[in-house]
N, C-alpha and C positions, 0 to 999 in steps of 0.2 A: 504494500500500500504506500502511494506517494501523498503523502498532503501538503500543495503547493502552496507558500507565504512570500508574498513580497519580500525581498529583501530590505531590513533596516538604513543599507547604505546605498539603497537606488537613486537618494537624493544625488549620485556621486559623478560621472561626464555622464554625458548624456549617451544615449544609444544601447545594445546592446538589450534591449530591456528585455529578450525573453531569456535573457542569463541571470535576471534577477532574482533569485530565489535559493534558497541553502536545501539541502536536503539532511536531516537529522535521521541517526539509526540507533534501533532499539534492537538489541540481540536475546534472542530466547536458545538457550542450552537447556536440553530436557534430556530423561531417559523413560522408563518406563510410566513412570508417574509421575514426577516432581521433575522441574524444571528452577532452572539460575535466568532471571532479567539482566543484562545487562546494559547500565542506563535507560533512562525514564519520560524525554521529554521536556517540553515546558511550559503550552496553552492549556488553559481545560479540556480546548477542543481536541487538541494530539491526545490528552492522555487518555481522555475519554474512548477516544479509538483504539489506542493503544490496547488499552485493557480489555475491551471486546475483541481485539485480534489474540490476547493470550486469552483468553478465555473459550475460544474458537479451537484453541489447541488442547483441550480436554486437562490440562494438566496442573500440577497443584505446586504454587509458588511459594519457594522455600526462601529465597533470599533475590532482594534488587542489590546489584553492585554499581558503585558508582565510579567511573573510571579515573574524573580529576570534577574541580566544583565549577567549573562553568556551569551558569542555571539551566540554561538548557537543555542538562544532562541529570538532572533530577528534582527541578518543580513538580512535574507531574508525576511524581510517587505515590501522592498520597491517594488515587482513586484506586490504584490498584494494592497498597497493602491495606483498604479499606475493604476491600473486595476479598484478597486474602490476609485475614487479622495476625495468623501466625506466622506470615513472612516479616522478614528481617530488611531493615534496610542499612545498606554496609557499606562502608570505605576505610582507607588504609587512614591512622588516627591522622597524618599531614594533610588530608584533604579533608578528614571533618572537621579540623580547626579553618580550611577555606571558606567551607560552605557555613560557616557563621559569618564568616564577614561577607559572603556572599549574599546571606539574607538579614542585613542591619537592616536596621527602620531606612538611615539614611539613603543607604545603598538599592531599596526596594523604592522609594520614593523617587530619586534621581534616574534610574536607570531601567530597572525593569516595568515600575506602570506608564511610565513614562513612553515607552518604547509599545508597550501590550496593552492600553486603559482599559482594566476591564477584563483579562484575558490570564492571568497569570491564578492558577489555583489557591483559594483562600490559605489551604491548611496545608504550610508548608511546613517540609520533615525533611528533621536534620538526619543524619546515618550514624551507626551505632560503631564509635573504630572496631577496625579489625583486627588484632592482635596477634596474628601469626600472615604467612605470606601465601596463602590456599584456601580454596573452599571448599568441600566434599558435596557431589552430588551421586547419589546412589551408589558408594562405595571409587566413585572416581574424583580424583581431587583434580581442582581445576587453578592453576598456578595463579600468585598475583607478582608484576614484574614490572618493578618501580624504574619509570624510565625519566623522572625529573625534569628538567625542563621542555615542554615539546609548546603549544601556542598558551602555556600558564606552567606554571610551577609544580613539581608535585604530581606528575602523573603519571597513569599507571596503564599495563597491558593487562587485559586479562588471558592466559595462558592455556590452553587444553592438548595438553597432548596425545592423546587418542586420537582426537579427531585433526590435528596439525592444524588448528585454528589459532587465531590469534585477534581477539576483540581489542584495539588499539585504542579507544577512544580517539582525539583528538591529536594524535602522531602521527595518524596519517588521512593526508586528503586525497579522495578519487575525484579527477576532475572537478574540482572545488578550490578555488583561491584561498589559500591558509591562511588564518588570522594570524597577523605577524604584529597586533598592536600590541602586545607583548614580551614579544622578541625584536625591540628596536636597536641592537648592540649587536657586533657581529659576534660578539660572545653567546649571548645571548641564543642565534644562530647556529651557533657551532654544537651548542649544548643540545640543542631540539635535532641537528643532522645526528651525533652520538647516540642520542635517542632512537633513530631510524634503524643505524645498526646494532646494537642491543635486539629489538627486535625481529632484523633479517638474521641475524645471528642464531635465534631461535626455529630456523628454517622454515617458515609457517609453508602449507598448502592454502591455504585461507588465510584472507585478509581481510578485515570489518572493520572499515574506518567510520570514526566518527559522523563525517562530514560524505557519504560517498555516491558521486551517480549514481545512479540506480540500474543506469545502462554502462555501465564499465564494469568489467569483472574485478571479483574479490579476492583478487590474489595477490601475489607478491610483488606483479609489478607496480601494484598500488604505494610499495613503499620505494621502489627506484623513482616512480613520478615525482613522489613528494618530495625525496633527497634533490633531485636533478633543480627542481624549480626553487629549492632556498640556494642552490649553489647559484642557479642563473641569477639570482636575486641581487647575491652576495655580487658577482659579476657585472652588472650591471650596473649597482649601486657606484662600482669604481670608475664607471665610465661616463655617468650621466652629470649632468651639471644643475639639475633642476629634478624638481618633484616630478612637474610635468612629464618630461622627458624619461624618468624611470617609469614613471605609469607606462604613455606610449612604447615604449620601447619592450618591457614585461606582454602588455597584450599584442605585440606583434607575433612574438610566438608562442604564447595561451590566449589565441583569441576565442576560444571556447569553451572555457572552462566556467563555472556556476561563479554566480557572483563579484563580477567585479569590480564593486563595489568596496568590499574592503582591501582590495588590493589598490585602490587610492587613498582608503586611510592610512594603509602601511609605509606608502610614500610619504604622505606630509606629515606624519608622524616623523620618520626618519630625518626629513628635514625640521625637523622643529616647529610646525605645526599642526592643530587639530583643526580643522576650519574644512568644509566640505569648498570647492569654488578656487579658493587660495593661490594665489601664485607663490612658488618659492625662488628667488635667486641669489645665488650666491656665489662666491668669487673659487671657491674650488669644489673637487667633486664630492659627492654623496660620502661616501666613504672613507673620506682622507680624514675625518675626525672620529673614526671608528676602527679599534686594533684590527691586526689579519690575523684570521685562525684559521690552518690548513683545515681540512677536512678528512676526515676518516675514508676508505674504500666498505662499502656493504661487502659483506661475504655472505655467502650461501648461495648464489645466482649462479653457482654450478649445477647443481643439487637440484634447485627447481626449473631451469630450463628448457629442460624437457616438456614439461607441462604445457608451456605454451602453445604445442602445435597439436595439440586438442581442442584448441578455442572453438566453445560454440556461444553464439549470439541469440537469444530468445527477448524479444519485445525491450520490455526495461530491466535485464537482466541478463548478464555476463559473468557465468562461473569457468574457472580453469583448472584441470585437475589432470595427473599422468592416466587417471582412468576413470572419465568421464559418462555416463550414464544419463542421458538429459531428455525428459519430458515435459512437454508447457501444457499449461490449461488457465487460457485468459480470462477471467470474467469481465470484468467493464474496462473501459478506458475513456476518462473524461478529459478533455485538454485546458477547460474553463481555469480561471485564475484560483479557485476556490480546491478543489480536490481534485485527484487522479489516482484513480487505482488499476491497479497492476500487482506483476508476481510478488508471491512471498517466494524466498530464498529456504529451501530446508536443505543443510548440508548434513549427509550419515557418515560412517565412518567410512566407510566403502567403495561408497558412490555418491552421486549428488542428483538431487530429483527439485525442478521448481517445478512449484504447483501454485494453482489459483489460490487467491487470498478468501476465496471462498470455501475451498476442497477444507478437509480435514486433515490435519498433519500426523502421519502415522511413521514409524519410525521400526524398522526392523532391526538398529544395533543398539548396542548400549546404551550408546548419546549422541543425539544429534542438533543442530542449531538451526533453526531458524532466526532471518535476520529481517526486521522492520528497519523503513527509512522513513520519516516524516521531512519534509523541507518545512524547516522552521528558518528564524532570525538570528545570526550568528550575534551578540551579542561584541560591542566594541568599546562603547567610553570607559569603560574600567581600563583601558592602559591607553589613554589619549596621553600619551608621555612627547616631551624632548627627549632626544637620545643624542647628548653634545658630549665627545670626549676629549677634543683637540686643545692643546692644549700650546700650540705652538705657538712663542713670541711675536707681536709686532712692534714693528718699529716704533722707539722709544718717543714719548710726545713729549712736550718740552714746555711746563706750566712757566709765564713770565709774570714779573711783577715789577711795576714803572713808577718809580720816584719823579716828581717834581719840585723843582724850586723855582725859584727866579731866573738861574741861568744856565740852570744844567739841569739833560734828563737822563736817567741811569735805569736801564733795562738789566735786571738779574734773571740767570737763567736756573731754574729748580728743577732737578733728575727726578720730575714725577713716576711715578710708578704706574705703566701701562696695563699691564695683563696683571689681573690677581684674583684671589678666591676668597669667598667668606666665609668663616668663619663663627658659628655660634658661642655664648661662653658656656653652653652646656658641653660641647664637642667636644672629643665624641662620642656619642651616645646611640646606640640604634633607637629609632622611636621618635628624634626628637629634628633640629632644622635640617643640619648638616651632619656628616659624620664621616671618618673616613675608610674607606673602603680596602686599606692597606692596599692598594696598585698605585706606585708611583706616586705618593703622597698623595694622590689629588682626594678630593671632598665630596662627598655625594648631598644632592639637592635633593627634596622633598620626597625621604623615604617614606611616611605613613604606610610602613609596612611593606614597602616593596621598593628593597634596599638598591636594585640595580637599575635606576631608571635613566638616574640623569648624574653627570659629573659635568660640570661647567667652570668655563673660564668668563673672566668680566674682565671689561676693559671700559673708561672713561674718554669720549674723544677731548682734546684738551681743549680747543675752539669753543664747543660747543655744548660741554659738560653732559650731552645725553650717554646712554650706558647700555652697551652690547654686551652680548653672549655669543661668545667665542667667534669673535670678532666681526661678527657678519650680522647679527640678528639685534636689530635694536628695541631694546625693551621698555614697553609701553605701560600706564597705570591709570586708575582711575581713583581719586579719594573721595568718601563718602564719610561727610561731617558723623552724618546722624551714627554712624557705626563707629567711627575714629577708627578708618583700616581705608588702607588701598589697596586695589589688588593688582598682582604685576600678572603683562602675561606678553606676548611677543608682538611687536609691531605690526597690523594686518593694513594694506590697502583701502579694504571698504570704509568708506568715508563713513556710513552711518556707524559703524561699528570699531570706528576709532577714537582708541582709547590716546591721550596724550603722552606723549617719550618723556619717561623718568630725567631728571636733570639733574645731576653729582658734581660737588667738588672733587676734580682728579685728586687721590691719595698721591702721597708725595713721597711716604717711605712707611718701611713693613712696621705692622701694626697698628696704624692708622685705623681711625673709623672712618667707613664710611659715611658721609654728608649727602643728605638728598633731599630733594624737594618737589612734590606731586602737586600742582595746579587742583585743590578740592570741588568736586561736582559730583552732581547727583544723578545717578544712571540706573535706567532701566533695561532689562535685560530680556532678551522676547526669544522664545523659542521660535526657529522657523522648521526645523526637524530636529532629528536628534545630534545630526553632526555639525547643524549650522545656528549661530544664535547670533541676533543684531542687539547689540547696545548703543541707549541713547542716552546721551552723559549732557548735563547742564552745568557749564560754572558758578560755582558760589562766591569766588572771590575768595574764601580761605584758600591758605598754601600749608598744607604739611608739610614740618620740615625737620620731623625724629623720623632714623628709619632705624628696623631692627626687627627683631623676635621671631617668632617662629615660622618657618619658610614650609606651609605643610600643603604638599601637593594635594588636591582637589581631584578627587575621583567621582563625582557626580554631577559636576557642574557642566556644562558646553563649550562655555568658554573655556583657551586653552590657558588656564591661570597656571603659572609661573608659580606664586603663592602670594603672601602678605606682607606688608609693614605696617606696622601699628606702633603706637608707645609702650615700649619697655626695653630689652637688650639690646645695646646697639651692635651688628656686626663689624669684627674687626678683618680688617685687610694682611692678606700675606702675599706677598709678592711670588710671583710662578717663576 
């Protein structure tokens, strides 16, 4: 069953629009009676379906596992262990400490009703950790295989060896543009390709991505596409000189791929911003402020090679296997924006049979899987991040100061300080503005829990006293009496949604505070989608002129905020 949803970032270039849409999958591992869910969902509407399709399968539900806390992958739990009272619902304990901060009041307000109004299941349920690395079903344990960073932190395979499956959750996409707004750092990157081989390491015969066509097979080369397309990424990103030009240049060769849409948030993410529209330019390439990390070679593509030249193609459904056994039985196919149903996926140990989503799923080995795909909304302002690591000096600016008298005028020249970083007086601390992140001294900007987003350089132009981020992006603020707080966030083009360039005395030498002064006015902030918001700011004639305290990046907001100054600790300056 497909149930087709616009996509969240359609807002995003135009065209393309029947690639608008995610496709999300729910895996059923069953054997003779009892059955393992694997992920859950996230409208009332999917899960509601959801549940009727495992309930279709006769079988009695022992545990939902949850791969990593994207909500998408486990909103919609609670109808069906409603449904079944004595199933469990389970994650390894790093991803039930996510899926709390995945469902804060905050986090639920800013991002998910926001995105769904209306649509996101009353009674959400947290999962129970799981304390060993396996789950047992009918005397077969089904491995769990923590593959850490893949499009969020903390996630996990689910493992069956029997049947050489491998439920990825979100480490691998089939023909689906990978959320990378969480992987803005080619570290970052390199950790999620690592992630790839771990699991081609495992030799799967089956492959159930997260995110996957439904018309592309579930095999292995689901995980060469996904590797090849962060490498082209990583490649690209070296080459291009502009947001722009990495988006076009990506969809020149995935021009077909679901959703591409967040594969231009991933761009102005990388260039430092979150703005749907946005032009980025800057004076060198994507990548030249982001380390290089080789990449690993997958191994096992000996082993399953072979398999490949069995390929058979049924409707919306593509399985590959060294000994393939394929019968279809279509029931409806609707192409409306609304719903489309097509095959269920049942893989046995032996053989692989899709059958209609109507048939009844009967099962001759031990354990077999059936796999559901809903096309839901990939879910993205949770890492509208800068990802700035460049760190390389420019040329020193030369703060002057001119005496007069009656007959002589005497110009002094003072070795301001260009390039430098701020420092908190709590630093450092995780939890708190800055902190550092032990690479090359540098300092990390607005952890609020997700310690590797942003490392940044400042620099003051000496003319003109406005204040860049890593040397290119000049940073913009707005102050609001009524709060006593400005909020800093990147210089954007659109006039109505521009915010005024911060103004600083250049620091002159290490240690110094920083000196700043924000023009105070009064702004209103309007949603026009989820990835695009216009502000309209009024001057009041106050000037804020203490900066300081805690710099705590905003993960629910639209706008791409930087973070705060308010009155309290001023930041001190260290020269880079």
């Amino acid at each position: 069953m497909i149930h087709k949803r616009n996509s969240a970032t359609r807002t995003g270039p135009a065209g393309h629009d029947h690639l608008k849409w995610v496709p999300t999958s729910s895996t059923l591992i069953y054997g003779d009676q009892d059955a393992i869910l694997v992920d859950a969902q996230l409208t009332s509407k999917a899960s509601n379906e959801l549940l009727d399709w495992v309930v279709e399968s006769g079988k009695n539900i022992t545990h939902i596992y949850v791969t990593h806390a994207h909500g998408d992958h486990f909103f919609g739990s609670a109808p069906i262990l409603e449904r079944f009272p004595q199933a469990t619902l389970v994650a390894t304990p790093e991803v039930v400490a996510r899926m709390k901060l995945e469902t804060a009041p905050e986090r639920m307000t800013g991002l998910w009703e926001k995105l769904f109004p209306g649509q996101i299941p009353p009674n959400l349920r947290l999962a129970e950790p799981l304390h060993q690395d396996y789950l047992e079903l009918e005397g077969e344990r089904l491995e769990v295989v923590r593959t850490g960073h893949t499009d969020t932190d903390d996630t996990t395979t689910l493992w069956v060896p029997s049947l050489g499956l491998a439920v990825t959750g979100d480490a691998v996409y089939a023909n689906t543009h990978p959320y990378l707004g969480e992987s803005g750092t080619a570290i970052k990157r390199s950790e999620w390709i690592k992630a790839l081989d771990i699991i081609a390491a495992l030799q799967p015969k089956h492959v159930v991505g997260g995110h996957s066509d439904p018309s592309r097979p579930f095999g292995f080369e689901a995980i060469i596409d996904t590797k090849k397309y962060l490498e082209d990424f990583e490649k690209l990103s070296a080459e291009t000189m502009t947001a722009e030009e990495l988006y076009a240049r990506m969809m020149d060769i995935y021009p077909d791929r679901l959703n591409p849409g967040i594969l231009h948030i991933a761009v102005l993410s990388l260039a430092g911003f979150w703005v749907a529209g946005a032009s980025v330019c800057k004076p060198k390439s994507l990548s030249s402020r982001l380390p290089t990390v080789a990449s690993t070679t997958l191994i096992g593509l000996e082993t399953t090679s072979s398999a490949f030249a069995s390929e058979s193609s049924v409707l919306s459904s593509t399985v590959l296997s060294a000994s393939t056994e394929v019968t279809t039985g279509v029931d409806t196919t609707t192409t409306d924006a609304t719903t489309t149903k097509a095959d269920t996926t049942t893989i046995e140990a032996t053989s692989i049979t899709i059958v209609s989503a109507s048939t009844e799923v009967t099962s001759t080995s031990d354990l077999a899987v059936a796999s559901q795909t809903t096309a839901s909304t990939e879910a993205t302002a949770s890492s509208g991040t800068t990802s700035i690591t460049d760190t390389t000096t420019a040329p020193t600016s030369i703060q002057t100061t001119t005496t007069t008298d009656a007959t002589t005028t005497t110009t002094a020249e003072l070795p301001a300080i260009t390039n430098f970083q701020l420092r908190g007086a709590r630093d450092p601390v995780e939890g708190v503005s800055i902190y550092s992140n032990g690479v090359g001294g540098n300092y990390l900007l607005f952890s609020g829990g997700y310690p590797d987003y942003t490392v940044a350089t400042f620099s003051v132009e000496a003319t003109s006293g406005r204040l860049f981020i890593d040397n290119s992006l000049a940073v913009c603020a707005f102050f609001q009496p009524d709060q006593d707080i400005a909020t800093l966030s990147i210089c954007r083009d659109t006039p109505e949604s521009q915010a005024v360039p911060i103004s600083c005395t250049p620091p002159v030498k290490d240690g110094d505070v920083l000196s700043c002064s924000v023009p105070a006015q009064t702004c209103v902030e309007t949603s026009i989608s989820f990835f695009e918001t216009t502000v309209t700011c009024t001057p009041t004639g106050e000037v804020l002129t203490d900066t300081s305290t805690d710099y705590n990046y905003d993960l629910y907001k639209n706008i791409p905020v930087m973070g705060q100054i308010a009155n309290g600790v001023n930041f001190v300056v260290h020269a880079v």
